[in-house]
C-alpha positions as CSV (number, residue, x, y, z in Angstrom):
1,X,113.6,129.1,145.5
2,X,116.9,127.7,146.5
3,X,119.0,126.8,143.4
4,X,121.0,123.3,143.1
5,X,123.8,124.7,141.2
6,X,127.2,126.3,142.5
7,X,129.9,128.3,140.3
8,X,133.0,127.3,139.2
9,X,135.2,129.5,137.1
10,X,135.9,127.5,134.0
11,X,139.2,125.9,132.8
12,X,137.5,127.3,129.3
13,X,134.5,128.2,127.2
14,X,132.9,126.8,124.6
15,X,131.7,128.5,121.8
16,X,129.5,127.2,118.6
17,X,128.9,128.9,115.7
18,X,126.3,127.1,113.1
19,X,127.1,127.1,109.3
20,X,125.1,125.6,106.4
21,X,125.8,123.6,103.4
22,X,124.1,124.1,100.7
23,X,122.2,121.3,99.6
24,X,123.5,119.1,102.6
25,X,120.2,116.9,103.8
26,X,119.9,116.1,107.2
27,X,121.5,113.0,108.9
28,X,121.5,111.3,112.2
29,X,123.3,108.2,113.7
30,X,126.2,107.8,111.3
31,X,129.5,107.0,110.7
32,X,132.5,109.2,109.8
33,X,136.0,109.5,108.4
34,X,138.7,112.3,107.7
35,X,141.6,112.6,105.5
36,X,142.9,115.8,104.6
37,X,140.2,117.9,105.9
38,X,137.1,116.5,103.9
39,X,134.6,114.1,106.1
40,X,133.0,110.6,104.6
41,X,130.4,109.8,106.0
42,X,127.7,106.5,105.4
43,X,124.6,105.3,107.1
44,X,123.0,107.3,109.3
45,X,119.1,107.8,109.2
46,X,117.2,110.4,106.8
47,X,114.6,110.9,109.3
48,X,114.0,111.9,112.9
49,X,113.4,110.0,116.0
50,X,111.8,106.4,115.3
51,X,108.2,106.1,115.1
52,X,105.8,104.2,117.1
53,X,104.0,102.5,114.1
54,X,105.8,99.4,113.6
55,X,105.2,99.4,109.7
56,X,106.6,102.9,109.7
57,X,109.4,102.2,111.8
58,X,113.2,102.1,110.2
59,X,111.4,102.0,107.2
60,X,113.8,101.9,104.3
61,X,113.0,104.9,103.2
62,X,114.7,106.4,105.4
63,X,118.0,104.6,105.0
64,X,120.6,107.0,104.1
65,X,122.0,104.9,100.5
66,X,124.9,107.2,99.8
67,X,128.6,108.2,100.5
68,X,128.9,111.8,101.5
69,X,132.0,113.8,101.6
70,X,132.2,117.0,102.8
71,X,134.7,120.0,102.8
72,X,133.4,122.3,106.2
73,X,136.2,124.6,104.8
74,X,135.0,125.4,101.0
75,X,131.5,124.6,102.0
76,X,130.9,121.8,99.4
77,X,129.6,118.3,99.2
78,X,129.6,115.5,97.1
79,X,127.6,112.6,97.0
80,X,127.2,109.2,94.8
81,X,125.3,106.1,95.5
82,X,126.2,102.8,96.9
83,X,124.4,101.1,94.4
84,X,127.3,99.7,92.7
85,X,128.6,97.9,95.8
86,X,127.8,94.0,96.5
87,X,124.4,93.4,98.4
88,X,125.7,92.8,101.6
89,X,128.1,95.9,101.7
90,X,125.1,98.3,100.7
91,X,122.6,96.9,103.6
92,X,125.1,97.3,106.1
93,X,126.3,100.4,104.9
94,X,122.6,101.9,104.9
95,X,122.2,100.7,108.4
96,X,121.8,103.0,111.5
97,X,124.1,103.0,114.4
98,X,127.0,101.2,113.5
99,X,129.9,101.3,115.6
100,X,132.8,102.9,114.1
101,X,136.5,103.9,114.6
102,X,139.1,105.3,112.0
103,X,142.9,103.7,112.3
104,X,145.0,105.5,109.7
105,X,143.6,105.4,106.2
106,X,141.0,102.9,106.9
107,X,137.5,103.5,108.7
108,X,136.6,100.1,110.5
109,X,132.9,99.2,111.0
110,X,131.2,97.0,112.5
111,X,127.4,95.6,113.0
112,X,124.7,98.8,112.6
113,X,120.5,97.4,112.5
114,X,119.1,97.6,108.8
115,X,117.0,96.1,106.3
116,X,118.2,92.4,105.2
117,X,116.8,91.5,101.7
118,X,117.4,87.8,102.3
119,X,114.6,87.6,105.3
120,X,112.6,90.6,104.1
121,X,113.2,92.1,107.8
122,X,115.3,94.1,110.2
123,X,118.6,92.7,112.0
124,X,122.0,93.7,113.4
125,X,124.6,92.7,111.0
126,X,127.7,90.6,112.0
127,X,130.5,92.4,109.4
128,X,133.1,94.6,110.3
129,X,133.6,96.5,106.6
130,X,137.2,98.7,106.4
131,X,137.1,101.5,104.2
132,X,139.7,102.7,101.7
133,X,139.1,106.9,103.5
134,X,141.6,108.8,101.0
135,X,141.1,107.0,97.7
136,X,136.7,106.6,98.1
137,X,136.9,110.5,99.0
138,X,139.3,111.1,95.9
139,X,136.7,108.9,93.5
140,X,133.8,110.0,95.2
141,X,134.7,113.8,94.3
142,X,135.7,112.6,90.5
143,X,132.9,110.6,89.8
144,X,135.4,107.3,89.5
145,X,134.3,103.8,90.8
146,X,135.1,103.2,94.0
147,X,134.1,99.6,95.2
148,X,138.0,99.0,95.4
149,X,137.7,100.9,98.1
150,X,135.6,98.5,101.0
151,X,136.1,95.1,102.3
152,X,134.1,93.2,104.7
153,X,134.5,90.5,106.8
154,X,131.9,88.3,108.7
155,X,132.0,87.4,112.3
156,X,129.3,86.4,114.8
157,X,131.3,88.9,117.5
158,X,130.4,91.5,115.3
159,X,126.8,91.2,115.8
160,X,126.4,94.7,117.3
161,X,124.2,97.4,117.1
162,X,124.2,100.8,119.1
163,X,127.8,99.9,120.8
164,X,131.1,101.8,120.5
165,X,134.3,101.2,118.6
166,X,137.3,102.5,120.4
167,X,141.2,101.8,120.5
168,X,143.5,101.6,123.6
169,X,147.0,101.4,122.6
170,X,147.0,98.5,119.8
171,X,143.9,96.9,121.0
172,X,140.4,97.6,119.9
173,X,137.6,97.6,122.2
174,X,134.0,96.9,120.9
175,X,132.0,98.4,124.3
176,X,128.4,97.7,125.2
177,X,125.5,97.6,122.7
178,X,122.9,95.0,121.5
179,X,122.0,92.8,118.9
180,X,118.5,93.8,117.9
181,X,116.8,91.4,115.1
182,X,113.7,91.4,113.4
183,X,111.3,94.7,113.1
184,X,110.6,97.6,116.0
185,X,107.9,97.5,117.3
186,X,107.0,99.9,120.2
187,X,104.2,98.1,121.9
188,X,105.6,94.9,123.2
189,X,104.6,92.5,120.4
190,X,107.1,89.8,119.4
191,X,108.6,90.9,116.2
192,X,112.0,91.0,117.2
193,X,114.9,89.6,119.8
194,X,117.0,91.7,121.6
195,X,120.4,90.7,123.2
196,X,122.5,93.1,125.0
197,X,126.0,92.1,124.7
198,X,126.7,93.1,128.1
199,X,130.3,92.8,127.4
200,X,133.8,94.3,126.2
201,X,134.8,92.5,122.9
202,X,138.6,93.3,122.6
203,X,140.2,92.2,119.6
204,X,143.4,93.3,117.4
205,X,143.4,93.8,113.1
206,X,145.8,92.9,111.2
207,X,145.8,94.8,107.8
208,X,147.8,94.6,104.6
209,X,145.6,96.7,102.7
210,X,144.0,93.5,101.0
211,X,143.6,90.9,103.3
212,X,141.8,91.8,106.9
213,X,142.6,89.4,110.0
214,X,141.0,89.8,113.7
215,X,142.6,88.0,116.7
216,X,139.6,88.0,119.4
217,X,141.1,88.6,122.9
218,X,138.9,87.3,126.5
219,X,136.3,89.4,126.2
220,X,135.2,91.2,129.6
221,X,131.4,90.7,130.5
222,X,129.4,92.4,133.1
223,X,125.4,92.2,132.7
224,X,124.8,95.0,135.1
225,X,127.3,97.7,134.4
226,X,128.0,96.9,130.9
227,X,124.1,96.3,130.0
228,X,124.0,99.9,128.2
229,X,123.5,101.3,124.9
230,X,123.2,103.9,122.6
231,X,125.4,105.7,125.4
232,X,128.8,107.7,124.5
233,X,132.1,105.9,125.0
234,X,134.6,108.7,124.9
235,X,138.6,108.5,124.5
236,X,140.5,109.4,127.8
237,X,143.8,110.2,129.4
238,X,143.3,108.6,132.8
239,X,145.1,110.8,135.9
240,X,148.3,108.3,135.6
241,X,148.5,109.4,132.0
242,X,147.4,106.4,129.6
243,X,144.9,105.9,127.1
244,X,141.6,105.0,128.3
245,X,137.8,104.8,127.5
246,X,134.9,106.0,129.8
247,X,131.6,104.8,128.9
248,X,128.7,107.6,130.0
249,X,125.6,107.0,130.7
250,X,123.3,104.6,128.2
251,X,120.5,103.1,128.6
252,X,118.8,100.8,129.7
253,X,119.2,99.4,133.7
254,X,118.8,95.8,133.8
255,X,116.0,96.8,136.1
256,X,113.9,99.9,135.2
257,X,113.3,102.0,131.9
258,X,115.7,104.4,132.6
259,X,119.2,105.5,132.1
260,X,122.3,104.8,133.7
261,X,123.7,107.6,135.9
262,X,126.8,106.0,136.7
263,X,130.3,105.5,134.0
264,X,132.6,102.8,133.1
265,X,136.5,103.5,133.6
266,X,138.6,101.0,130.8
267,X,142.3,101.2,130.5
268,X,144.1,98.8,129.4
269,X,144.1,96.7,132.5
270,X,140.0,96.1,132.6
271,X,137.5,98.5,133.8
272,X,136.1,100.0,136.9
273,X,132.5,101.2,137.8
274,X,132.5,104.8,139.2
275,X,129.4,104.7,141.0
276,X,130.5,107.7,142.9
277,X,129.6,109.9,140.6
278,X,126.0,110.7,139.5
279,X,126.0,112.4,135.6
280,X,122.1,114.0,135.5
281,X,122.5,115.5,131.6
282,X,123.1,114.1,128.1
283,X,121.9,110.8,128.6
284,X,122.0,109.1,125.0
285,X,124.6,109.4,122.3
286,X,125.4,113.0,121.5
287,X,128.3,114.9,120.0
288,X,131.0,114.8,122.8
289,X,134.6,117.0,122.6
290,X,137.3,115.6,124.8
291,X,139.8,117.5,126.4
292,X,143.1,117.2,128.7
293,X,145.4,119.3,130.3
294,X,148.5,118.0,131.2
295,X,149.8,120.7,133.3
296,X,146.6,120.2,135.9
297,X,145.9,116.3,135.2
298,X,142.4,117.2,134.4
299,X,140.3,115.7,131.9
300,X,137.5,116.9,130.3
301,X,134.3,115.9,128.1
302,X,132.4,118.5,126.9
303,X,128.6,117.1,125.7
304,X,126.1,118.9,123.5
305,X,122.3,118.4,123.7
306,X,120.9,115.4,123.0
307,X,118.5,113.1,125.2
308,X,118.9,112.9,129.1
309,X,116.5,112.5,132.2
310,X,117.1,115.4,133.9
311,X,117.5,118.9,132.9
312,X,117.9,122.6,134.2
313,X,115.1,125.2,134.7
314,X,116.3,128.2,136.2
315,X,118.1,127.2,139.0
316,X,116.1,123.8,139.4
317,X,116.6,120.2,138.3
318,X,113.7,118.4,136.6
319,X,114.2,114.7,136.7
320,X,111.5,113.7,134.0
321,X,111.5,109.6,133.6
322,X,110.1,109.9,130.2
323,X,113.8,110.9,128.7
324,X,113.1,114.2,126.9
325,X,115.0,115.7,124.4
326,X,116.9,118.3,125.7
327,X,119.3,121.7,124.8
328,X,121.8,121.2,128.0
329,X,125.9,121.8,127.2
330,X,127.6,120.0,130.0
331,X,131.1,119.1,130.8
332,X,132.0,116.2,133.0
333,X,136.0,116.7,134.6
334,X,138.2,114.6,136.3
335,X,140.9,115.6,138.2
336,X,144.5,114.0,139.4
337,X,142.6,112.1,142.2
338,X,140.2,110.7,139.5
339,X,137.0,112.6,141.5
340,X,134.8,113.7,138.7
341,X,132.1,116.7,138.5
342,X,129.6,117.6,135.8
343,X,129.0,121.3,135.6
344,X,126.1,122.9,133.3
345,X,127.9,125.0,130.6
346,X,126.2,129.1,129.9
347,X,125.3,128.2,126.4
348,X,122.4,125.6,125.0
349,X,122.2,124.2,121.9
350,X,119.7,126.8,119.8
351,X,117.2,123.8,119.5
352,X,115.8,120.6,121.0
353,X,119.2,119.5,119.4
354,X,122.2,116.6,119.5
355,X,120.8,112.8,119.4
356,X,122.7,111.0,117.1
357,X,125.0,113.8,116.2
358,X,128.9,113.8,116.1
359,X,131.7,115.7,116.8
360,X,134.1,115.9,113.9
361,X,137.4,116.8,115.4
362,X,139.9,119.3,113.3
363,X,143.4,116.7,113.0
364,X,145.6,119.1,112.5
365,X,144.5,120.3,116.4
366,X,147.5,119.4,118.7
367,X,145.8,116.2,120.5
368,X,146.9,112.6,122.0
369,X,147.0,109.3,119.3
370,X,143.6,108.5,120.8
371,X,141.5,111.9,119.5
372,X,142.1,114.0,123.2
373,X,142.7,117.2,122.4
374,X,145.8,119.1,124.3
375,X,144.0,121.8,126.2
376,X,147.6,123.7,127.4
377,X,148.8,123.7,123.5
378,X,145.9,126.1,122.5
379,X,147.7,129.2,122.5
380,X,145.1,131.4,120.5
381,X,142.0,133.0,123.4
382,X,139.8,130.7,120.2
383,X,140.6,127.9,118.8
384,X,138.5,126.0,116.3
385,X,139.0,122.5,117.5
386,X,136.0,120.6,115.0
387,X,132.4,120.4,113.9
388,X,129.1,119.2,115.5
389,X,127.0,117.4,112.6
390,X,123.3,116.3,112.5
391,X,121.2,114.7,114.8
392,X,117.8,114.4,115.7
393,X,115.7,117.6,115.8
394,X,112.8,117.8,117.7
395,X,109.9,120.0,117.9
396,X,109.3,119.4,121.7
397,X,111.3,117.7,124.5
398,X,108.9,114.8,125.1
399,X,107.4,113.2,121.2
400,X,107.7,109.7,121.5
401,X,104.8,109.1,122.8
402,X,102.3,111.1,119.9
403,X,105.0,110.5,117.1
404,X,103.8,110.2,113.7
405,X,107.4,110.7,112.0
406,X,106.4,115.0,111.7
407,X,107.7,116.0,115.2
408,X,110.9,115.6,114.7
409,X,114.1,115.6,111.8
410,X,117.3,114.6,110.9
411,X,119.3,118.3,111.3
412,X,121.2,119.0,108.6
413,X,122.6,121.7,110.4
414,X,127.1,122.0,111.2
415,X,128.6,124.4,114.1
416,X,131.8,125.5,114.5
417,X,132.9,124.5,117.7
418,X,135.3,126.9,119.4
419,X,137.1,126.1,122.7
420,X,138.0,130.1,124.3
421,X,140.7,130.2,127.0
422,X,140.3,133.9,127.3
423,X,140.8,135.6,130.8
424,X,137.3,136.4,130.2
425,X,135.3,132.6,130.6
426,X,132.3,132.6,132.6
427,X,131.1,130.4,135.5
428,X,130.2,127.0,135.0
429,X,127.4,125.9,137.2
430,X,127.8,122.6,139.3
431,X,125.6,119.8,139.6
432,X,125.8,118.4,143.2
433,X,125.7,114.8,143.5
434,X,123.2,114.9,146.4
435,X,120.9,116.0,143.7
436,X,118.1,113.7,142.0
437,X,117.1,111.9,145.3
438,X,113.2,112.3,145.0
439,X,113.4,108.9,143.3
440,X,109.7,109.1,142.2
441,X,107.5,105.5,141.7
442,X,103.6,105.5,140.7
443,X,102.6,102.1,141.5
444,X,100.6,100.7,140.1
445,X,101.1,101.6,136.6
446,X,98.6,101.2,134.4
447,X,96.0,102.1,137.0
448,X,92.5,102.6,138.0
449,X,92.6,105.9,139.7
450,X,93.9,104.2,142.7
451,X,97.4,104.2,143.0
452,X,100.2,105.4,145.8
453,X,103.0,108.1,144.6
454,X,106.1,107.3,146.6
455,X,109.4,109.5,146.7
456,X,112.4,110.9,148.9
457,X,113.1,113.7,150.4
458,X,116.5,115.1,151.3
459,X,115.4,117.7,153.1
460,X,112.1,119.2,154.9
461,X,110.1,121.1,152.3
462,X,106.9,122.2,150.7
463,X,105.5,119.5,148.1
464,X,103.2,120.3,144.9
465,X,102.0,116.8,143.4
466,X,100.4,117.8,140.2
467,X,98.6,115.7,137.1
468,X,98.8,117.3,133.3
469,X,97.3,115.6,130.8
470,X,99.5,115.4,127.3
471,X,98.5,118.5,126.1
472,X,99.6,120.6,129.4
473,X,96.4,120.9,131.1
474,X,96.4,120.5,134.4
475,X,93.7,118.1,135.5
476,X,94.7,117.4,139.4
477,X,96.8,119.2,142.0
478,X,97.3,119.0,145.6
479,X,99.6,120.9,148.0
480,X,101.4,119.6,150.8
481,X,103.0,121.8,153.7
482,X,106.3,121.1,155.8
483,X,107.2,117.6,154.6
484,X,109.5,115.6,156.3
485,X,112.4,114.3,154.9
486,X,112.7,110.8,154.3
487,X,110.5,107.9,152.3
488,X,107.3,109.5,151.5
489,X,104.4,108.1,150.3
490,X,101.1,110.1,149.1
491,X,97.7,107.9,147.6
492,X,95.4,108.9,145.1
493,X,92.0,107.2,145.5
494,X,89.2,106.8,143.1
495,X,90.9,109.3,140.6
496,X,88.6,110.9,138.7
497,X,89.9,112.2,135.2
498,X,88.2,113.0,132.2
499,X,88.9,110.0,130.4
500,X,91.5,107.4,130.5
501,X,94.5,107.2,128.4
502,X,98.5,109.1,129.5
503,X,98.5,111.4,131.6
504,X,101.8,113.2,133.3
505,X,102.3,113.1,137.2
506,X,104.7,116.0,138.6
507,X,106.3,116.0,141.9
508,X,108.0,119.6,142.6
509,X,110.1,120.9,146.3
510,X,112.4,123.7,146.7
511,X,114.9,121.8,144.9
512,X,114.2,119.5,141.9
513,X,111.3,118.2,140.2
514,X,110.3,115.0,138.9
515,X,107.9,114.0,136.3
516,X,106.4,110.4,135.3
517,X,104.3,109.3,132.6
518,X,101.4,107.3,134.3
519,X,98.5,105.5,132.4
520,X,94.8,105.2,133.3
521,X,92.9,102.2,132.3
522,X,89.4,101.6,133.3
């Protein structure tokens, strides 16, 4: 079995060490703030992964209707309810996946998708709320009002769900997402509208304290690259050495269910597309640690877990179309030529572990005014440079598709995440960008056991096409000798399975493997 992966001694290591809260109930998809080493954190979901009933999904039960601060250093939490806040500050701030950024004292955020008591449904609000950090933390913890504390404002631009808020220089930068209105609902039926935004929103805030005021600036629209959500935008030093964003990953392709492979570059002058480079793990929005060195002009993201198409199996890369969750560390580098690399890190998260979680940075870390941490300022072999919180847990990579709301959780778990610069870091295993190039398609799909499996092959090799149904068994399995490289194509005729319903269709070579969910309908 020939492996995909090369080494590459690493600029560092990463090390994570879990801790637990007592008390602290799981969270996933929120927002965050710091001041003086206590976290406040709002929204955020209860539960795990959505589920497909569409009475049961984003039900409000679920909404997370409390401020939480936490001290990761003493180990203690308070909480208090949000009840005594205006309506339209408590349903935004029990919403899911609200874009975020802190600037200073105040926590800015904008949009999220919630429950709207004026239409009895779901929608994306249009408010960007600013948050009083230091003085709702210091009432929070003393049991003292703090509505004084928020401020909203209204604004159609704002209309965002599943997006990023980032800052380059004085400018903020509101980066992909949709607006998602009306209830989920999993099989197709019209409950809801969904607009991608497609777009950059760059605007400025002006801030007194008391009154908020937003200068919109031309926003930057691309309904190919920028068509992408529920990605991770992270905070960059670009090789000629200012602030920038790269947007990774995300889903979905205008065209196809599936996830973007390619990044975004934005500085400050626009953005380009880097279609050069192919990322294969962490897919969806996951805790993310960014790092630079100065001294080598390299920068580097470090991603934990999460939800990606591909992952690594001993040596082999398993492209599976169905998005699983997965346990893959990763860290994507760019060096002074602005080439980037993704290498697969020794160390996995312990569990199917990382959707919706955050990295909570230490401040008092020597980093850059946009969050980048100074990898050549680490003078310790270990430095503790923040936390990894929440996220979706899940019992087994692939649970959409059987989810009842049991399979998976929000993780109320922390780690410690250590960055080690010892003599002693291992070998970081390369992803190759020729990788991935089976480019599988079942056509058609739904089918009635006739249907033509088409893919590509790099190289010459042996091929296994194999059908499992969704409890593993293998139902159908045929082996094919010496295939040419090139388009392949491979039809299955008068299919006979057991019944009809999902099934999974595997191709593996030597190098990768690919997997597709494919449905049989009589």
């Amino acid at each position: 079995m020939v492996s995909l992966l090369s080494a590459q001694t690493a600029p560092f290591d990463i090390h994570i060490e879990p801790m637990s809260i007592s008390g602290l109930g799981g969270l996933q998809a929120y927002a965050f703030g710091q001041h003086n080493g206590k976290w406040l954190i709002v929204g955020g979901r209860l539960d795990g992964l959505h589920r497909r009933q569409p009475f049961a999904s984003f039900d409000v039960a679920g909404n997370n209707n409390q401020i939480i601060v936490i001290d990761p250093v003493t180990q203690q939490k308070w909480t208090a309810p949000i009840s005594t806040l205006s309506v339209a500050l408590q349903e935004q701030l029990s919403s899911t996946n609200m874009e975020f950024h802190q600037d200073g004292n105040y926590l800015y955020i904008i949009g999220g998708y919630g429950y709207n008591t004026a239409t009895a449904s779901r929608k994306t609000f249009d408010n960007l709320t600013a948050i009083d950090v230091p003085s709702v933390i210091s009432a929070v913890i003393a049991g003292f009002s703090f509505t004084g504390g928020f401020r909203q404002y209204s604004d159609a631009q704002f209309a965002v769900t599943g997006g990023h808020l980032k800052k380059i220089n004085d400018v903020f930068y509101l980066v992909g997402g949709n607006k998602f209105d009306g209830n989920y609902n999993p099989m197709g039926n019209p409950t809801y509208t969904q607009v991608y935004t497609n777009a950059i929103r760059k605007f400025t805030i002006a801030d007194d304290g008391t009154n908020l005021t937003v200068t919109h600036l031309p926003t930057l629209t691309d309904a190919t690259n920028l068509h992408r959500r529920d990605y991770n935008a992270v905070p960059q030093i670009m090789p000629n050495g200012a602030e920038g964003i790269t947007a990774f990953s995300g889903v979905f392709q205008p065209n196809v269910d599936l996830p973007f492979l390619n990044c975004v570059n934005i500085d400050s002058a626009g953005y380009t597309v880097n279609n050069a480079f192919q990322q294969y793990y962490n897919h969806y929005h996951c805790a993310v640690l960014p790092v630079y060195s100065e001294v080598n002009n390299e920068m580097h993201n470090v991603f934990f877990g999460g939800i990606a198409q591909y992952f690594d199996s001993a040596g082999i890369l398993v492209q599976d179309n169905n998005v699983p969750f997965v346990k893959t560390i990763a860290r994507i580098t760019r060096n002074a030529a602005g080439t980037m690399a993704e290498y697969k890190l020794p160390v996995e998260m312990p569990n199917l572990l990382g959707a919706g979680a955050e990295f909570i940075p230490i401040t008092g870390v020597p980093h850059y005014a946009n969050e980048v941490m100074k990898l050549d300022d680490f003078t310790a072999d270990s430095t503790l440079v923040g936390y990894i919180f929440g996220g979706i847990s899940s019992t087994a990579p692939n649970v959409f598709f059987t989810n009842t709301g049991t399979q998976s959780s929000a993780s109320s778990q922390i780690f410690k995440v250590y960055v080690v610069k010892s003599k002693t870091v291992g070998i970081h295993a390369l992803n190759k960008q020729s990788v991935g190039s089976l480019k599988m398609q079942v056509a058609p799909n739904p089918n009635k056991g006739d249907f033509n499996v088409r893919f590509h092959l790099s190289a010459a090799t042996p091929v296994t096409i194999s059908i499992h149904s969704v409890d593993g068994k293998v139902v159908e399995k045929v082996e094919l000798k010496n295939v040419s490289a090139g388009e392949q194509t491979y039809p299955f005729h008068h299919l006979s399975l057991e019944q009809t319903g999902t099934y999974f269709l595997s191709i593996e070579t030597t190098f990768e493997k690919a997997t597709q969910k494919i449905v049989l309908a009589r």
